[in-house]
Steps between C-alpha positions, in 0.01 A plus 500: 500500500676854433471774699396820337396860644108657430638708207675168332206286547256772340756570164516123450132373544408810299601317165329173535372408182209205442669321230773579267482624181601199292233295709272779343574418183467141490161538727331718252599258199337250670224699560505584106532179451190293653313833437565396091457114553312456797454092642792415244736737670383447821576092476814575336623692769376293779619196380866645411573598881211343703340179412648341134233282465154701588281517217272737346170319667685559883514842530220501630501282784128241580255803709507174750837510556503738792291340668626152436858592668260664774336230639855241438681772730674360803304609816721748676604616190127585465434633763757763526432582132082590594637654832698727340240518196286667782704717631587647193113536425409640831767764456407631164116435510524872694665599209238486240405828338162604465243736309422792680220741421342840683280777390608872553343774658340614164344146418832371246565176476837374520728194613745246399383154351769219591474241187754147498728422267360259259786303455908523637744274460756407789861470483628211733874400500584101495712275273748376750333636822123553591351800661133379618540812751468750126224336420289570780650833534410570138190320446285587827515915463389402113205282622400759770460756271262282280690450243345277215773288395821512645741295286866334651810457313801350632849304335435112496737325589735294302216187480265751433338474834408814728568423829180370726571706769434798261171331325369461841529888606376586163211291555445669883505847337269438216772546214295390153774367246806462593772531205782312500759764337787727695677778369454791320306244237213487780480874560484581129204168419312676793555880367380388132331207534592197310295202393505279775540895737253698497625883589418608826426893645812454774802322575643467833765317714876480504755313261846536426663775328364375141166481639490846633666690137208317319252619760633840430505431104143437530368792751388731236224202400398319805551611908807348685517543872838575556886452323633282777863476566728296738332418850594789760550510870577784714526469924500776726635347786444699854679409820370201650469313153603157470796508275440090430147639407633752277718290351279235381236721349724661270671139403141409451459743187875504402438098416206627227764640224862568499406871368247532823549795684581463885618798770453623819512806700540596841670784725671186679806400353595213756119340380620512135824330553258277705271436212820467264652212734132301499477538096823326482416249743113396375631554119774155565181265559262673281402225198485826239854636628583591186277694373431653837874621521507678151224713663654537777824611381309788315331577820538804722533563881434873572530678802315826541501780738180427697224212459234799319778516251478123438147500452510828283777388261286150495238713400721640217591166383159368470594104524242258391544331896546751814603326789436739847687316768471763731322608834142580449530456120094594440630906630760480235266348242390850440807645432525253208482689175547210261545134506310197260419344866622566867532271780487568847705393770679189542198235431436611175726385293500528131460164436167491637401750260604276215270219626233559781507838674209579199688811381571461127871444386462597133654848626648778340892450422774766426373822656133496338374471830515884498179462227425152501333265738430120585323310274128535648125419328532902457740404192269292349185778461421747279289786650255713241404846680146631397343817540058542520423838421145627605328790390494684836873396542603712169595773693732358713776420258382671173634879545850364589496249211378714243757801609816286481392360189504858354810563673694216334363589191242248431224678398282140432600382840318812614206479274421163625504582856304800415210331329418301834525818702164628292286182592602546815368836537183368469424444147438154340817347336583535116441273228625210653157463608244517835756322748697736741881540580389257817341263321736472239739462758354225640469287189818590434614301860233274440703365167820497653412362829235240464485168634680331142758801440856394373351095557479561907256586759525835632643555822251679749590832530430742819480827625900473593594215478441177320322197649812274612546181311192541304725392197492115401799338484510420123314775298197380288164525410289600837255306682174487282161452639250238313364795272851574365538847685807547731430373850536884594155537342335314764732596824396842368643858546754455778493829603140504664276202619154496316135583679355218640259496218828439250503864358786781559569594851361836592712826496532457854616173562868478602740467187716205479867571329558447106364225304719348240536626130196314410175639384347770267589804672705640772399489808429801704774668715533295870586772786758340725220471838143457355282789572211293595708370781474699830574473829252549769667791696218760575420588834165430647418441924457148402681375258370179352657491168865332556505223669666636765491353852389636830771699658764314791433446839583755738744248672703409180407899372743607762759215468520596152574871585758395773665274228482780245688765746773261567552444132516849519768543736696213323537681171180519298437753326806615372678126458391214261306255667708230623569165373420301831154678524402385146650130606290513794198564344584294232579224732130601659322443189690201393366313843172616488482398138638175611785505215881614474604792471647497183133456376426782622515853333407843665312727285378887537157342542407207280443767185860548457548086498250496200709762339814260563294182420437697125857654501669127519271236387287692292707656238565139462157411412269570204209629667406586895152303566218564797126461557293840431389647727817476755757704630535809272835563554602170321432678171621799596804394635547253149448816307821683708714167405455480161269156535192442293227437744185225378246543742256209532098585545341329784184579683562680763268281679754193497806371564711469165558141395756303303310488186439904507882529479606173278384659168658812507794364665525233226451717255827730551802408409784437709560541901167713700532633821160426674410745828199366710365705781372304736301546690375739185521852576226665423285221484634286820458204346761216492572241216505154595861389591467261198527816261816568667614128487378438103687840418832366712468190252575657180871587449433842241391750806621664780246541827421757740297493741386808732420423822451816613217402699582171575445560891176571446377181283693336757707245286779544233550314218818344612302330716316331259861374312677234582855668442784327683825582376556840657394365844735252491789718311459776799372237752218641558216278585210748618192563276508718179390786719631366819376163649400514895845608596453773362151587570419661187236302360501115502614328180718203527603516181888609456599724165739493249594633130642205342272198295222350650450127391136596405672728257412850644824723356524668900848693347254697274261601853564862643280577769469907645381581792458846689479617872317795404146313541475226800796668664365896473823624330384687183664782583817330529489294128677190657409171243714225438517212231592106534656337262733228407808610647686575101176727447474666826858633381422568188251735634708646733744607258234671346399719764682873558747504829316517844174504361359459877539799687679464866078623663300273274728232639503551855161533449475154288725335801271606785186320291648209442613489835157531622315298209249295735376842564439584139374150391256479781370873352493338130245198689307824642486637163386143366224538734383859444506454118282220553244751764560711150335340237271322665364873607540632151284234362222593700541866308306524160628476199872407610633167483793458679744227378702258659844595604795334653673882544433765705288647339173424293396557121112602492313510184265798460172423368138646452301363762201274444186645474357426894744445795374137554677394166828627609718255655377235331715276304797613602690228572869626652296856520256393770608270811892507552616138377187395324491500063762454241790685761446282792548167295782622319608571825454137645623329148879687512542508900629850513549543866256756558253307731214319482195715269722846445323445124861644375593176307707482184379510177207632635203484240364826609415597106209179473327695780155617421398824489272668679217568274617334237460109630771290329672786345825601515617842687373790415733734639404886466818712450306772499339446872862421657641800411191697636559295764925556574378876444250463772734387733801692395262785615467362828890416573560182404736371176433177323625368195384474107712400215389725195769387281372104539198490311355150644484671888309777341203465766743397778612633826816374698462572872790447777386285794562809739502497905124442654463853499600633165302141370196675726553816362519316131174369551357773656550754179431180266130497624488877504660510145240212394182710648610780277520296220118424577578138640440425902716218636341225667340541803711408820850638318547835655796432787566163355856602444608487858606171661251255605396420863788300639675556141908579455531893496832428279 
């Protein structure tokens, strides 16, 4: 190794070349060549230095080949060949570029469309040696981009054979044809085509020096990825680095290629020496010595003034391979200008790049690094911008267009932009004809963007974003439905669920993000939060319209405050919140939860887990899926990520049900993330654990479930799974919300995230809960998630820095710490929601409905005729635990006692209605907004839903304390009289607790 200063190292590495000009010459004549005489050059070639014998007929090796050598493979050999197969696939699957489209402030249309290669052809060394590694490292980027045929040529060898090894990772990437021809010969049948070749759009992966001049002969007719030169290694060693270590990671790319370049630098000069000693030493035993010490002996050993000026001149060099073997390497990671790849620290060694690590090794060589990058599936893209004009939107971009135009002197440039500004003014367009600059614009997408463009489905485009892996993995034709129209035809518009009838969604209803490129016109602009989304934050004396719960005890009031001030005194305001605070809640929820920790994630509320639910697995997924009506931040939430949103229509007087959500679900392409509220808000209704189980079966969808009032139904659907594996990983053994040891509620069951033998996918289950209902801590946003451990962190890393703040977590610590308090208040609740509806039924003309939350959806209707009709055929309206709610109750054993009529899947819509025998509800939208005006007027907030056109006629009410429920029914009866209905006789004071009743 030679020693050489900064300045000597820069002036010599400065005039690396890729190949030398007579292997330029002989490249391109080959290139000529084949180009002139295609399969006849191509054999003559191959058979001259590769394989003498191969005939015309094997070039082409059987398609079953691959596979063939596949399944013959030795086991271990196998093995590490898929393990390292799905690494590599893991790694770059992040990777994968995607269409992005938005609207502007002036309703424009614009975006990127990402479109595969149709077909590339990789390079793969072999003849004497085989690289199975470059084939996966090639192949797998190709095949996650979607590329439509990815073809393989490699040198046979002598026999004409390609080695199995090789076959087998072709067959593990999805390679199509493999070619058995090396050289620049291969490169040029793949540029041109030939006729056993056919030409392909790309060609990528490293060769020799022969290989890389004809790659570069060919550039100006087909893409290359890179002109790759000798392998490259450059350590920074920092004090503390093993100089053994050292040592055999630069041996390890000096035995690649006697030309291969191999240094290191360091501001210790007893560590080089070192590092020189241990070269000589490994390089006596080493099987390649000889080619390893021609590299070597060009090799360099630099010390530098300080370790930053290692890693800056590093930077400078830009080596395919960085090496960090330093303290802390991730700080210095940033300082890194340049490099093909960078490892960090001393158990990362190059080698494991080459192979497993799932970083690619097809890496920039010879300084490109400074404008060049790994081979990724971004290489193997091509990405088509577009640009919707609309009428309206004219004036955005049309005064600046048309004056630069007439500054550059192109008057017709101008004249062009100027004819669109007139239409725009609010004339009709010229003689093109009736359609407007928006319409026209959206044909115009339309063409270019539909389901069949360029022989591939569209990928679904959003608001920001695109929607994840919505790509297939080979391009082709899309998913057809019986008629012959694309499958997006009956999933419908993305964007925005339809009525219940099957028509458009109103104006109001919340917007989902951007539907794919599919359909006759653009769609209409999405703002980033729905406007008919809303919060329910007006002030009234009694506020029913939230969910919120009754305030604290005085007792734990004034622990809390006492807990606060010492916070206080410890720090808080003016210091972050501390990590052993956040443990110790975390810690808090994990036991109450009855899980490990590490499946447990702290959110600012359960809201901001939705966002990171959409932020990590759903730009991953084609479309975000939920029952309508449901929690309207879903959509609105999927609109702010970029995520088109398919609600699903279900009478808001049931549960949802598997085969409401199999269609649609079955229907869209690719991986769905799935959210289920349950219980329901705003209907308080809960599906039947088997919706949750049948949607855990399939393997295309991700599932969350909100809990969010889970206290109040008084079972969790981990306690209806059988999920082991986490128990026993953390060893755990109390139920999924806590067994008795815990005291929480009383499953026995134990969770987990990994396969259940009746198939349920438990890895794909995120549950949220909150603390800001059972536990009274709205104020404070506290939620958390469980997942599988992996996921929990996935979500974690999503989520900004301290997201909790140091009060909302004291606060959070002192509930938990007191949580028989709080669940003993959710039972109360139980109970006065119960005293609730069965009160509310006795009022005419509302039908309360039955609810597993704390709160109570009551449908508004026009009273029947006489006051001895009302009442009658009610079902879960009338007598608490009698009708269609009390036997859904008994037939799914939620634990909410005997007759609290608040089963799941509750039936509520087969009620009769009152004056209507045998009907179905008649609900009066008209009447319920008299009627949240009337008692508005008198104090008291509850809840409607304008923007969800099936609850038009419905109220949600909070189960309140006995006094504001008193109060409730109180103004209802008053509110009622005015509307020229009396209640039934006996009501008034009905409200208040019963002789010998709970006053809780």
């Amino acid at each position: 190794m030679r020693r050489l200063t900064p300045a000597q190292l820069l002036a010599e590495l400065d005039r690396r070349q890729p190949f030398a000009p007579e292997v330029r010459e002989a490249a391109e004549a080959i290139v000529d060549d084949v180009r002139r005489r295609g399969d006849e050059a191509l054999l003559e070639y191959t058979r001259r230095w590769d394989a003498p014998s191969l005939t015309r007929e094997e070039l082409l090796l059987p398609p079953e080949a691959p596979a063939r050598a596949l399944a013959g493979l030795p086991g271990a050999l196998r093995a590490a060949l898929e393990q390292a197969a799905a690494r590599i696939a893991a790694y770059h699957r992040r990777f994968v570029p995607e269409s992005v489209a938005w609207t502007d402030e002036a309703g424009n249309r614009l975006g990127r469309v990402v479109r595969p290669l149709d077909r590339v052809g990789l390079y793969v060394p072999g003849g004497r040696a085989a690289y199975p590694s470059t084939v996966l490292m090639a192949a797998l980027p190709a095949r996650l981009a979607g590329v439509r045929e990815i073809l393989l040529a490699t040198p046979p060898r002598p026999d004409g054979t390609v080695p199995p090894v090789v076959l087998a990772a072709a067959a593990l990437a999805g390679v199509d044809r493999v070619i058995r021809a090396g050289g620049a010969q291969a490169v040029a049948a793949l540029a041109y085509g030939t006729e056993t070749v056919p030409a392909v759009d790309k060609i990528a992966g490293p060769g020799n020096a022969y290989v890389t001049a004809a790659k570069a002969a060919v550039a100006h007719r087909v893409g290359i990825d890179s002109l790759a030169g000798p392998s490259e290694i450059v350590v920074v060693a920092g004090d503390g680095a093993d100089p053994a270590w050292v040592a055999a990671d630069l041996l390890a790319q000096a035995e690649h290629d006697p030309l291969a370049v191999v240094g290191c630098l360091s501001p210790d000069g007893a560590l080089l020496e070192a590092v020189a000693a241990e070269l000589d030493r490994q390089l006596a035993r080493t099987p390649r010595a000889a080619i390893a010490a021609a590299a070597l002996e060009r090799g360099f050993l630099v010390q530098t003034a300080s370790l930053a000026d290692a890693v800056e001149l590093a930077g400078r060099l830009a080596p395919e391979h960085l090496s960090l073997q330093v303290r802390d390497p991730g700080r210095w990671l940033g300082q890194v200008r340049a490099a093909g790849a960078v490892f960090l620290g001393p158990y990362a060694p190059v080698a494991a790049g080459d192979y497993a690590a799932g970083t690619n090794h097809i890496l920039p060589t010879g300084g490109a690094a400074r404008f060049q990058a790994a081979l990724g599936p971004e290489a193997f893209v091509r990405t088509i911008p577009f640009f919707a004009g609309s009428r309206e939107g004219v004036r955005a971009w049309a005064p600046a267009a048309r004056t630069l135009a007439e500054a550059e002197g192109l008057p017709a440039h101008a004249d062009s932009v100027a004819l669109r500004e007139e239409p725009a003014g609010g004339g009709e367009p010229g003689p093109a004809g009736s359609r407007s600059a928006g319409s026209a614009g959206s044909s115009a997408l339309a063409s270019t963007g539909g389901p069949e463009a360029a022989g591939g489905p569209a990928p679904g485009l959003s608001e920001s974003g695109a929607a994840g892996d919505s790509r297939p993995a080979v391009a082709g034709p899309g998913p057809r439905s019986a008629t012959g129209s694309p499958v997006a035809d009956q999933v419908g518009d993305l964007r925005r669920g339809p009525a219940p009838d099957g028509g458009p969604a109103p104006d109001g209803a919340p917007a989902a993000a951007g539907s794919g490129l599919a359909g006759a016109s653009l769609p209409a602009p999405v703002p980033a939060v729905p406007a008919g989304y809303t919060v329910a934050d007006r002030p009234a004396p009694i506020k029913l319209d939230a969910n919120e719960a009754e305030p604290w005890p005085e007792e734990l009031r004034q622990e809390l405050v006492r807990e606060l001030a010492r916070a206080l005194e410890d720090g808080a305001p003016h210091r972050y919140p501390p990590r052993p605070l956040r443990q110790a809640v975390r810690s808090l929820v994990a036991d109450y939860a009855g899980v490990p920790e590490e499946a447990v994630v702290l959110g600012n509320g359960s809201d901001e887990l939705v966002q990171a639910v959409l932020g990590t697995i759903g730009r991953r997924c084609t479309a975000a899926v939920a029952p309508s009506p449901t929690f309207g931040y879903y959509a609105a939430a999927a609109a702010a990520a970029g995520v088109p949103y398919r609600a699903v229509p279900v009478p808001p007087e049931r549960a949802v049900e598997l085969d409401d959500l199999a269609p649609v679900l079955d229907a869209l392409p690719g991986q769905k993330l799935v959210f289920l509220c349950r219980p329901n808000n705003p209907t308080g209704l809960s599906c039947s654990p088997a919706v949750v189980e049948g949607l855990l079966r399939r393997s295309d969808l991700w599932l969350v479930v909100d809990e969010a009032y889970a206290e109040f139904a008084d079972e969790s659907i981990l306690d209806s799974l059988d999920l082991t594996a986490l128990a026993a990983l953390s060893g755990a053994s109390s139920g999924a919300f806590g067994g008795a040891s815990s005291g929480v509620f009383s499953g026995a069951a134990s969770v987990a995230f990994s396969g259940h033998p009746g198939g349920w996918a438990t890895g794909r289950l995120v549950v949220l809960r909150t603390l800001s209902k059972a536990f009274a801590l709205a104020g404070a946003r506290v939620g958390y998630a469980v997942a599988a451990p992996p996921v929990a962190a996935e979500l974690g890393r999503w989520l900004q820095p301290y997201n909790l703040n140091t009060l909302s977590l004291v606060a959070a610590r002192v509930a938990l710490q007191h949580r028989a308090v709080f669940l003993e208040r959710a039972a109360a609740t139980r109970r006065r929601r119960e005293r609730l509806r069965e009160q509310l039924s006795r009022l005419p003309g509302l039908v309360p409905l039955p609810s597993q939350g704390n709160f109570v959806l009551v449908r508004v209707e026009e009273p029947a005729g006489t006051v001895g009709e009302t009442g009658s055929g009610r079902g879960a309206g009338g007598q608490a635990g009698t009708g269609a709610g009390g036997q859904a109750a008994a037939g799914h054993g939620a634990r909410a006692g005997a007759g609290n009529g608040a089963g799941t899947g509750a039936e509520a819509g087969s009620r009769t209605s009152p004056g209507r025998p045998g009907g179905p509800p008649t609900p009066d939208p008209v009447r319920a907004a008299a009627l949240q005006d009337a008692l508005a007027a008198r104090g008291i907030a509850v809840r409607s839903f304008p923007w969800e056109p099936s609850l038009a006629g419905y109220l949600r009410v909070t189960v309140g304390t006995e006094e504001e429920n008193a109060a409730l029914l109180d103004a209802l009866a008053a509110a009622l009289a005015g509307l020229g209905q009396q209640p039934l006789a006996g009501l008034a004071g009905s409200g208040r607790s019963e002789p010998g009743g709970s006053p809780s």
